[in-house]
C-alpha positions in Angstrom: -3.6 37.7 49.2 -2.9 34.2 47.6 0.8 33.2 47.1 1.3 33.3 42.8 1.5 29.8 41.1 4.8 29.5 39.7 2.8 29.8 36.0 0.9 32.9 37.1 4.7 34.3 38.4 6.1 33.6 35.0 3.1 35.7 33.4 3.0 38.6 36.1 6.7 39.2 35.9 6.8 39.2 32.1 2.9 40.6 30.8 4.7 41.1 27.4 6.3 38.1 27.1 2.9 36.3 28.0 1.3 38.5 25.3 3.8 37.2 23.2 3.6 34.0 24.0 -0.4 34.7 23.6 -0.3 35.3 20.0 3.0 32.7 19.2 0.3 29.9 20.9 -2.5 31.2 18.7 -0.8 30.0 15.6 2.5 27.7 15.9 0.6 24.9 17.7 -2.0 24.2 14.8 1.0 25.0 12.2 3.3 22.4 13.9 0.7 20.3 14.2 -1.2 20.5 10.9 2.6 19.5 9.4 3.2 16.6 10.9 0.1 14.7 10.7 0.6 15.4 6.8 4.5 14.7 6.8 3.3 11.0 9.0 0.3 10.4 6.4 1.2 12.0 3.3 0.8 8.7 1.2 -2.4 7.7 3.1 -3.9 10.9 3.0 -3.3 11.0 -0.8 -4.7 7.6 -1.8 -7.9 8.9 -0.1 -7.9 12.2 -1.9 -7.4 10.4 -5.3 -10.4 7.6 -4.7 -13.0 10.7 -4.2 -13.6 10.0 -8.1 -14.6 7.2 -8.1 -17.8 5.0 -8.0 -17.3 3.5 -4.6 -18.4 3.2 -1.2 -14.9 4.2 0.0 -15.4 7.7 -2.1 -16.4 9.8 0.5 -13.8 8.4 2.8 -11.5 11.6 1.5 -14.7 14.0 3.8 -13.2 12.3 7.1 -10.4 14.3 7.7 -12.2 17.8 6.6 -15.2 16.8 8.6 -13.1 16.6 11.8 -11.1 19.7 11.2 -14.6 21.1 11.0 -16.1 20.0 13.7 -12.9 21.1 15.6 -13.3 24.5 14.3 -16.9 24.6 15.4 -16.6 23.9 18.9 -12.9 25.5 19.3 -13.0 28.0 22.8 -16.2 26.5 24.0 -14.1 24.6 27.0 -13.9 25.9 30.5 -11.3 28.4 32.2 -8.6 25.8 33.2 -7.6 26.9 37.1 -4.2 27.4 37.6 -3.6 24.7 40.0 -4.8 22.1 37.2 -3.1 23.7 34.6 0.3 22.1 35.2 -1.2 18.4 35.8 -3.1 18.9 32.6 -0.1 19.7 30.5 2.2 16.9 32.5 -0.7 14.1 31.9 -0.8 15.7 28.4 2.6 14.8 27.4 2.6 11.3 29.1 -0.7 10.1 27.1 0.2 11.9 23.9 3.8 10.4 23.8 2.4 7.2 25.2 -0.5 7.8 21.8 2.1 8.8 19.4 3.8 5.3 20.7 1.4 3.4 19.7 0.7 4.9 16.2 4.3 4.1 15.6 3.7 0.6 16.6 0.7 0.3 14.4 2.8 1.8 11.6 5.7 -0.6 11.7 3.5 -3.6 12.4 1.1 -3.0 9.8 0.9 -6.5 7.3 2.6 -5.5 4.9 1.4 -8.4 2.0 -1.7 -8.5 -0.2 -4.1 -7.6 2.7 -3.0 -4.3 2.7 -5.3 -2.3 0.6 -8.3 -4.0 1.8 -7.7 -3.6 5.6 -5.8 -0.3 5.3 -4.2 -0.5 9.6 -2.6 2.7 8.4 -5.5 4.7 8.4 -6.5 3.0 11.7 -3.5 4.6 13.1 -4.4 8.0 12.2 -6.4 8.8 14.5 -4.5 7.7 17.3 -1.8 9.7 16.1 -3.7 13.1 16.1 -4.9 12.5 19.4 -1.4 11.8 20.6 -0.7 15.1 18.9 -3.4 17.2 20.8 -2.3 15.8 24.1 1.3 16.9 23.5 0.3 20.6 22.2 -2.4 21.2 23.9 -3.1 19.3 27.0 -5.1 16.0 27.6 -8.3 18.2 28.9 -8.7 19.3 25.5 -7.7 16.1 23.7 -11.0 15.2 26.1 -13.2 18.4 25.0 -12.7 17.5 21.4 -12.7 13.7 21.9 -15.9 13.3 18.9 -13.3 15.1 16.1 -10.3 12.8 17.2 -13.3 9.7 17.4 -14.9 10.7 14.2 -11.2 10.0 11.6 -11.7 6.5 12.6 -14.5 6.8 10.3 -11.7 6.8 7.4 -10.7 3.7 8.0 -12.2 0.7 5.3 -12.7 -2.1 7.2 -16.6 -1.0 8.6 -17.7 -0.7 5.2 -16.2 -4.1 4.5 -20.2 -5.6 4.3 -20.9 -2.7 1.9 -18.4 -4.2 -0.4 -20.0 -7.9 0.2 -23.0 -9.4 0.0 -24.1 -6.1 1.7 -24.0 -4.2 -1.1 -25.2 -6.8 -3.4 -28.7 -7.2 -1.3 -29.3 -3.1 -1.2 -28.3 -3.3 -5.1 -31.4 -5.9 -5.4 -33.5 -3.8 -3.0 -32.8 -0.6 -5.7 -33.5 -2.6 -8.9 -36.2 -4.0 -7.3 -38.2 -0.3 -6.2 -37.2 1.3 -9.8 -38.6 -1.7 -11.6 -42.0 -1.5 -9.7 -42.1 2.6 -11.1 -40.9 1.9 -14.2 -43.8 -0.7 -14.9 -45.7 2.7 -15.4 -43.9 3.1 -18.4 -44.4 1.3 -21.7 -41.2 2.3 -23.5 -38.7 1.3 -20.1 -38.9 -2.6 -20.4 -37.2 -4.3 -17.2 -35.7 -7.4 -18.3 -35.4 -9.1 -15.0 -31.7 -9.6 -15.5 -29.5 -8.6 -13.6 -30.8 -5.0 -13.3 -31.1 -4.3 -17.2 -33.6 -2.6 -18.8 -34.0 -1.8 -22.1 -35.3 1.4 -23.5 -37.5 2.4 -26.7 -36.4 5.9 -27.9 -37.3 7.0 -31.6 -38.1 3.3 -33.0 -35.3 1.8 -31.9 -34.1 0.4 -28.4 -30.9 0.4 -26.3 -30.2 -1.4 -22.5 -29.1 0.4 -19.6 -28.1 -1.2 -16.6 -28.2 -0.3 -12.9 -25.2 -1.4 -11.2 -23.5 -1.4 -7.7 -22.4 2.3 -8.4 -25.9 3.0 -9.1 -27.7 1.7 -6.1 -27.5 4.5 -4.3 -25.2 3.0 -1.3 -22.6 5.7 -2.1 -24.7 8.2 -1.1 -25.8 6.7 1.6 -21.9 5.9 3.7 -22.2 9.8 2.6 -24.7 10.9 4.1 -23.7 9.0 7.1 -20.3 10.8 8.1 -21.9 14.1 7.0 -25.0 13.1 9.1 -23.4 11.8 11.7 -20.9 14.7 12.1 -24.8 17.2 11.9 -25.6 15.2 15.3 -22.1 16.7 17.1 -23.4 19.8 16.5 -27.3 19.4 16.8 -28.8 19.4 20.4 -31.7 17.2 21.1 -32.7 13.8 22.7 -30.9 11.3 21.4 -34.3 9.4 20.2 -35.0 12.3 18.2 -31.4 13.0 16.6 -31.4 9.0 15.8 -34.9 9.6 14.3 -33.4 12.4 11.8 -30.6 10.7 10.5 -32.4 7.5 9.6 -35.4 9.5 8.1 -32.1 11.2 6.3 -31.1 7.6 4.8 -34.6 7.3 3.8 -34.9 10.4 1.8 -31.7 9.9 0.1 -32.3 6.3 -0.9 -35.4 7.9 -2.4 -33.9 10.9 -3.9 -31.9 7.8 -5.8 -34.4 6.1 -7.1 -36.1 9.3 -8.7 -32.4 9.7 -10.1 -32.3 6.5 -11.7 -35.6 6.7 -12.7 -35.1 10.5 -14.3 -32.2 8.9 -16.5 -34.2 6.2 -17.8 -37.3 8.5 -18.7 -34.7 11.0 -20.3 -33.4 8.0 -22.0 -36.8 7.3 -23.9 -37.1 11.2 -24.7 -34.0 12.1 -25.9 -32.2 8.8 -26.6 -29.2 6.9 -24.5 -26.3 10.0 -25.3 -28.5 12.4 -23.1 -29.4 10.1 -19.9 -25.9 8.5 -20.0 -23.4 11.1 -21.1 -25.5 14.5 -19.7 -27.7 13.6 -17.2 -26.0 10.5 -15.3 -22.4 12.4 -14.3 -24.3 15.2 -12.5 -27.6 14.6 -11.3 -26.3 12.1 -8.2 -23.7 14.9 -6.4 -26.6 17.0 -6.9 -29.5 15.1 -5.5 -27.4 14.1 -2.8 -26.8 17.8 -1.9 -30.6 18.5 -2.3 -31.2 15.5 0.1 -28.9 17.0 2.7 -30.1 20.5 2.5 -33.2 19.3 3.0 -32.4 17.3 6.2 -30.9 20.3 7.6 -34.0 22.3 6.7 -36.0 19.8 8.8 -34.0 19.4 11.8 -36.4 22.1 13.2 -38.9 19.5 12.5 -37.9 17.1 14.8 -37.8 19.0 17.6 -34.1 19.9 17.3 -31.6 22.4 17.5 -28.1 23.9 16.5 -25.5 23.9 18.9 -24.6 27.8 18.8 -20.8 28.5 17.7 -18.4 28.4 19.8 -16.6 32.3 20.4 -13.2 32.9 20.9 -11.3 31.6 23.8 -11.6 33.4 26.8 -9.6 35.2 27.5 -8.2 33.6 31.2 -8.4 30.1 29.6 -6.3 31.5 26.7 -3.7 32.9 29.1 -3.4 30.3 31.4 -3.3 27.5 28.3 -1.1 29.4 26.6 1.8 30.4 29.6 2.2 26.6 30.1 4.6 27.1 27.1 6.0 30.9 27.8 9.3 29.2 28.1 11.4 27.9 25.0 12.5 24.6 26.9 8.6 23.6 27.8 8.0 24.5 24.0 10.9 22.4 23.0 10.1 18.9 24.2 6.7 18.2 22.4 7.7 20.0 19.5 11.0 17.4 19.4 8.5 14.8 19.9 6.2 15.8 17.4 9.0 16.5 14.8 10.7 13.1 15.3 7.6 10.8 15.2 6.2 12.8 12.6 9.2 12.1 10.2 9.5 8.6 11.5 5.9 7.5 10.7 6.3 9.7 7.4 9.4 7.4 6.0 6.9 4.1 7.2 4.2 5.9 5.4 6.2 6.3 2.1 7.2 3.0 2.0 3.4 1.2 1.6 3.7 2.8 -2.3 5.5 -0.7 -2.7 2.1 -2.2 -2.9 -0.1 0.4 -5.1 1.0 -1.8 -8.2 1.4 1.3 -10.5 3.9 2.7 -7.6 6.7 0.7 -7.4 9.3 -0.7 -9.3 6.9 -2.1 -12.3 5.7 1.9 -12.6 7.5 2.3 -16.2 5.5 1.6 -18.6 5.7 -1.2 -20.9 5.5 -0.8 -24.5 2.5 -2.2 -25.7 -0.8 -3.8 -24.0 -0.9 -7.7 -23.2 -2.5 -8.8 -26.8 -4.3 -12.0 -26.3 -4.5 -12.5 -30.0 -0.9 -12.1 -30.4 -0.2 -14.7 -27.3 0.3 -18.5 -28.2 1.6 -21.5 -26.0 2.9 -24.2 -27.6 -0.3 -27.2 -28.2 -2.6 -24.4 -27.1 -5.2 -22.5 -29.3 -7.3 -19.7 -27.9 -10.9 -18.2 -28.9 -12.0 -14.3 -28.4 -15.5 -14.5 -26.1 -16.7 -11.4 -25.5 -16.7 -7.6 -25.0 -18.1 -6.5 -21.8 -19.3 -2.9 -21.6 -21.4 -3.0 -18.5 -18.3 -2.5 -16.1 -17.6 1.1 -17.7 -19.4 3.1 -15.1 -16.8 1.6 -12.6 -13.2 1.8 -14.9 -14.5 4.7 -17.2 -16.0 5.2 -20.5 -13.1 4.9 -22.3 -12.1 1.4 -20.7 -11.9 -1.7 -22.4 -12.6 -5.7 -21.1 -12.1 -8.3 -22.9 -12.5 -12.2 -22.7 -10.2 -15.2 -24.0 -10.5 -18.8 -23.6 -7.4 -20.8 -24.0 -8.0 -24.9 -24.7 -5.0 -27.4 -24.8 -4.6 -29.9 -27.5 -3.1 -33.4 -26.7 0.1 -32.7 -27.8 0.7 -29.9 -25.0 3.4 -30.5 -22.1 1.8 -28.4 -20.1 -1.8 -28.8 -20.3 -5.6 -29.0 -18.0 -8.5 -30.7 -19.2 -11.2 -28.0 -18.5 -10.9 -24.4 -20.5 -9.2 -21.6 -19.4 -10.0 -17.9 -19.4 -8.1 -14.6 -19.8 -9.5 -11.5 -18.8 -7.6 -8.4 -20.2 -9.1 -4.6 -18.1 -7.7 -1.9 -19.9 -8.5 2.0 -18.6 -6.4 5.5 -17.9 -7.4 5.9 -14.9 -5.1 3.6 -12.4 -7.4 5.0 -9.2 -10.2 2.7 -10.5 -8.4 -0.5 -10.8 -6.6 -0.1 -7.2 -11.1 0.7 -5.9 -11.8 -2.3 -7.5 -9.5 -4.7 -7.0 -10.4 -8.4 -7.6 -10.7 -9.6 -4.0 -13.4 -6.5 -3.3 -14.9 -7.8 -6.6 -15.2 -11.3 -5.4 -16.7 -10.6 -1.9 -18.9 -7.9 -3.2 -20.8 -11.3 -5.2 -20.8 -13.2 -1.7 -17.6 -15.6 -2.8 -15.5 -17.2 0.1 -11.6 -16.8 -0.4 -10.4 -19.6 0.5 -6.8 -18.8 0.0 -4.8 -16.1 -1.5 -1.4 -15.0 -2.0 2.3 -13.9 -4.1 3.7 -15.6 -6.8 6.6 -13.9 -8.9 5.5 -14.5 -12.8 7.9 -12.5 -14.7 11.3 -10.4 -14.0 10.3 -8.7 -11.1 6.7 -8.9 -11.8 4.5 -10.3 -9.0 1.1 -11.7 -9.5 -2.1 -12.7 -6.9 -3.6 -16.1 -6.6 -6.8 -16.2 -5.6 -8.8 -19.0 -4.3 -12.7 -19.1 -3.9 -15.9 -20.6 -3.9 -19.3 -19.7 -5.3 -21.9 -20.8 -2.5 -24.5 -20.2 -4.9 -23.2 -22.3 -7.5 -21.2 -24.4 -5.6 -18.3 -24.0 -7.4 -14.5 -23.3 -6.8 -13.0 -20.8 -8.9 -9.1 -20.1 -8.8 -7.7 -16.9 -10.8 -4.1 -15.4 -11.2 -3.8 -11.7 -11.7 -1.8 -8.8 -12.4 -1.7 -5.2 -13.0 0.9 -3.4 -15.1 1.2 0.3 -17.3 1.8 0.0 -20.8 2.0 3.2 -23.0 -1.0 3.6 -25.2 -0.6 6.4 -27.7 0.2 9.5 -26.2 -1.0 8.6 -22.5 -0.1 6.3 -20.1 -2.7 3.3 -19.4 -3.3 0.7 -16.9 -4.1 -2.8 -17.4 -5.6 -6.0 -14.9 -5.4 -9.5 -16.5 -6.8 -11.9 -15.0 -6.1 -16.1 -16.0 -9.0 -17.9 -14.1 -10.2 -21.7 -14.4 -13.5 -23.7 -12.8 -13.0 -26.7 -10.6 -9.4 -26.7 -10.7 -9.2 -29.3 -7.6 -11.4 -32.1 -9.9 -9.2 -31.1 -13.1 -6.6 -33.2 -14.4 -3.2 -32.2 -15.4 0.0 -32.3 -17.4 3.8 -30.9 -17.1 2.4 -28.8 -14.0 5.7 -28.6 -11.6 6.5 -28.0 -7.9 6.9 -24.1 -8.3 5.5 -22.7 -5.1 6.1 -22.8 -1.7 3.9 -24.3 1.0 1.2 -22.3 2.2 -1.6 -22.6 -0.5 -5.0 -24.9 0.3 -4.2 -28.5 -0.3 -7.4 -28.9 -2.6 -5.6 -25.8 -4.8 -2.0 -26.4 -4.5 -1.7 -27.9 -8.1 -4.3 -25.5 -9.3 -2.0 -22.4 -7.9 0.8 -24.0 -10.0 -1.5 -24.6 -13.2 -2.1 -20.8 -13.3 1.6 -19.3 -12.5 3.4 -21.3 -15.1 0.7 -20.5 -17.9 0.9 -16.8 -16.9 4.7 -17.0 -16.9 4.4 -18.4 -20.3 1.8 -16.2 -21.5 3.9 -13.6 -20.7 7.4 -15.2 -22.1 4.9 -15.4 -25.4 4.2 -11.7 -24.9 8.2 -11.0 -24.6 8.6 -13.1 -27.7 6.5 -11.1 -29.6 7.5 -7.5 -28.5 11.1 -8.5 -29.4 10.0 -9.4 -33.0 8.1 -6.6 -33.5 
């Protein structure tokens, strides 16, 4: 007879209190576990739920985390029996990698930049991952960390910075490539004109005619990053060759790209049929999500097709591997020590977490609303005058129907102290919905047309109130552009709105111009330095203007 392991002695000299340990391990581990990754990356986890609105790339992000707890669901008990001799070694490397894991998501957490890169590159969500494995290790082992490696693999998919070149000249190009394949079809069609700008065409319905535009949010790219974490997630749990699974999902791609174009192309025939209200307002909000679900059923239909098959669900544990896993923690003080671990880095990378709100610009300090929206037509500088441009309505699919954008150009007389001898512009966004300004924030703007930043960073405008200044170049019009912007709330009726205003000028390095002080510190490009300090004291006096005027009203 073989001498007991001292695991197996705990569990044959106590079958009920491995039973009970049994069915505490079948639910405090996931519990424990489930609570601290949302106490570390409650504030992460909630800017990606709130973006799943919006007309972005980055929408879908939100499916990472529920595609992994899927796929962990999925395959959950399909690992070996673990042999008694390896089960302590497994639970020993466990809790040396996961704490070592856990370590380094801590790192990540505290060393994330915390300036104006923040929301683009977004380290916090890089952590995440690392974090959950660290988790598994310490709860469960590192051989199942190992079994379920493509889950814990798979949240790095929530992370922005791959789909960086989506929001660049990436997206641009496969916005072309759309426009492009819906005005070939639409040439079929006498009453859809395509204009050749800029993705407009204009529509005859009932004698009279009306533009509609195809945009970035209409180029079908969203649906496309969406199909590729739900597609690539399919191939975890589709058996084949891998030429074959590779085959599927970019046949997948295909068919949704295509599926887009029939969208678009449905909206603009509705359009001439039964006038702008029904394509825009009825048929535009809803046909996408379901066209995109169409396309994936239909992919999962086919997978048959390509000489693939399902991975069968995984059963329940057995019931040696269960017994053996779970008498590792039969004892409160082997249960204690992870559990400590997981509680305090769990509430450690949770106050870290909290604390990025400082730079969502309608969660900090400047969250109160102001009184009244920046009026550009109540807004004077002293030797200044300023003209309304224009009313843009194009950018509505992205800030909402309901948003406004509005241009002003400012011109100096030559009595002004402070004045520049080319014209300067004021862009004023106005929208309820704050999610849609933090999507599309100027710098993704910028990139997404294929500018180069050349230098960006703080300046402090107001009380309290900090502004960006951005530097970059248009490579296809070789010129330099340089903008200052900010982002406040101001209370608008009854409801609380959100407004960007941008002050932007052309060829500020060539301008010439007067009163403009040393007000910034080192850092900015040479060729923008003067430039930089231009825009921040016309904003601050915009803004003293604004003051001025509140007070008197």
């Amino acid at each position: 007879m073989l001498p007991l392991h001292p695991i197996g002695e705990v569990a044959g000299r106590n079958a009920g209190h491995l039973r009970t340990a049994s069915r505490m391990g079948a639910w405090w581990r996931p519990v424990v576990m489930g609570a601290a990754v949302l106490i570390a990356y409650h504030y992460s986890l909630t800017t990606l739920a709130r973006g799943a609105t919006l007309q972005t790339p980055l929408a879908y992000l939100f499916l990472v985390p529920v595609i992994s707890l899927l796929l962990v669901a999925a395959r959950v008990g399909s690992g070996l029996p673990i042999p008694a001799r390896e089960l302590r070694l497994d639970f020993v490397l466990g809790r040396a990698i996961g704490v070592g894991l856990v370590g380094i998501a801590l790192a990540i957490a505290l060393l994330v930049p915390l300036d104006i890169g923040f929301w683009l590159y977004r380290a916090d969500l890089l952590s995440l991952p690392v974090f959950v494995a660290g988790l598994v290790s310490l709860l469960y082992g590192v051989r199942t960390a190992w079994t379920f490696k493509f889950p814990l693999a798979f949240l790095f998919l929530a992370w922005p910075v791959p789909y960086l070149p989506l929001l660049g000249g990436g997206l641009e190009s496969f916005t072309n490539l759309t426009i492009g394949a819906v005005g070939i079809v639409s040439g079929f069609f006498p009453a859809i004109q395509n204009t050749g700008s800029e993705g407009i065409f204009v529509l005859t319905h009932a004698g009279s005619t009306f533009p509609l535009s195809i945009g970035s949010a209409c180029s079908g790219v969203n649906s496309l990053v969406g199909f590729m974490l739900v597609g690539g997630a399919l191939s975890y749990v589709v058996r084949g060759k891998l030429w074959r699974r590779m085959l599927w999902l970019v046949s997948g791609f295909v068919v949704i790209w295509l599926l887009n174009i029939i969208r678009i192309l449905a909206i603009l025939v509705v359009g001439v049929q039964f006038g702008e209200s029904a394509a825009v307002d009825v048929l535009h909000p809803a046909a996408g999500l379901v066209l995109f679900n169409v396309g994936v059923f239909a992919m999962l239909v086919a997978v048959k097709r390509f000489g693939l098959g399902f991975v069968p669900m995984a059963g329940q544990p057995r019931q040696r591997h269960q017994a053996h896993l779970i008498s590792g923690f039969a004892t409160r003080s082997r249960r204690a020590i992870p559990i400590i671990v997981v509680i305090l880095s769990a509430a450690s990378i949770g106050i870290v977490n909290g604390s990025y709100s400082r730079y969502d610009p309608f969660a900090n300090g400047l969250s109160q609303p102001q009184l009244q929206a920046f009026n550009v037509h109540g807004t004077y500088i002293d030797g200044w005058s300023s003209t309304f441009l224009e009313n843009f309505t194009h950018a509505r699919p992205f800030f909402g129907e309901q948003s406004t954008w509005t241009r002003t150009s400012y011109g100096a007389s030559i009595d002004a102290e402070l004045s520049v001898n080319v014209p300067v512009y004021v862009d004023v966004v106005s929208t309820p919905d704050s999610n849609a300004l933090a999507a599309y924030g100027l710098d993704q703007c910028y990139r997404f047309h294929g500018y180069v930043i050349e230098s960006e960073r703080n300046v402090t405008i107001a009380d309290g109130l900090t502004a960006t200044v951005i530097d970059y170049h248009n490579p296809k019009l070789d010129v330099d552009w340089s903008a200052l912007v900010w982002e406040v709330p101001y209370q608008h009726a009854d409801e609380i709105w959100y407004e960007r205003v941008v002050v932007f000028l052309a060829n500020g390095s060539e301008a010439s111009y007067e009163g403009v002080q040393d007000v910034l510190p080192g850092g900015t490009a040479a060729a923008f330095e003067t430039t930089d300090e231009f825009l921040t004291i016309f904003a601050t006096e915009l803004l003293e203007s604004q003051l001025r005027e509140a007070e008197q009203a």
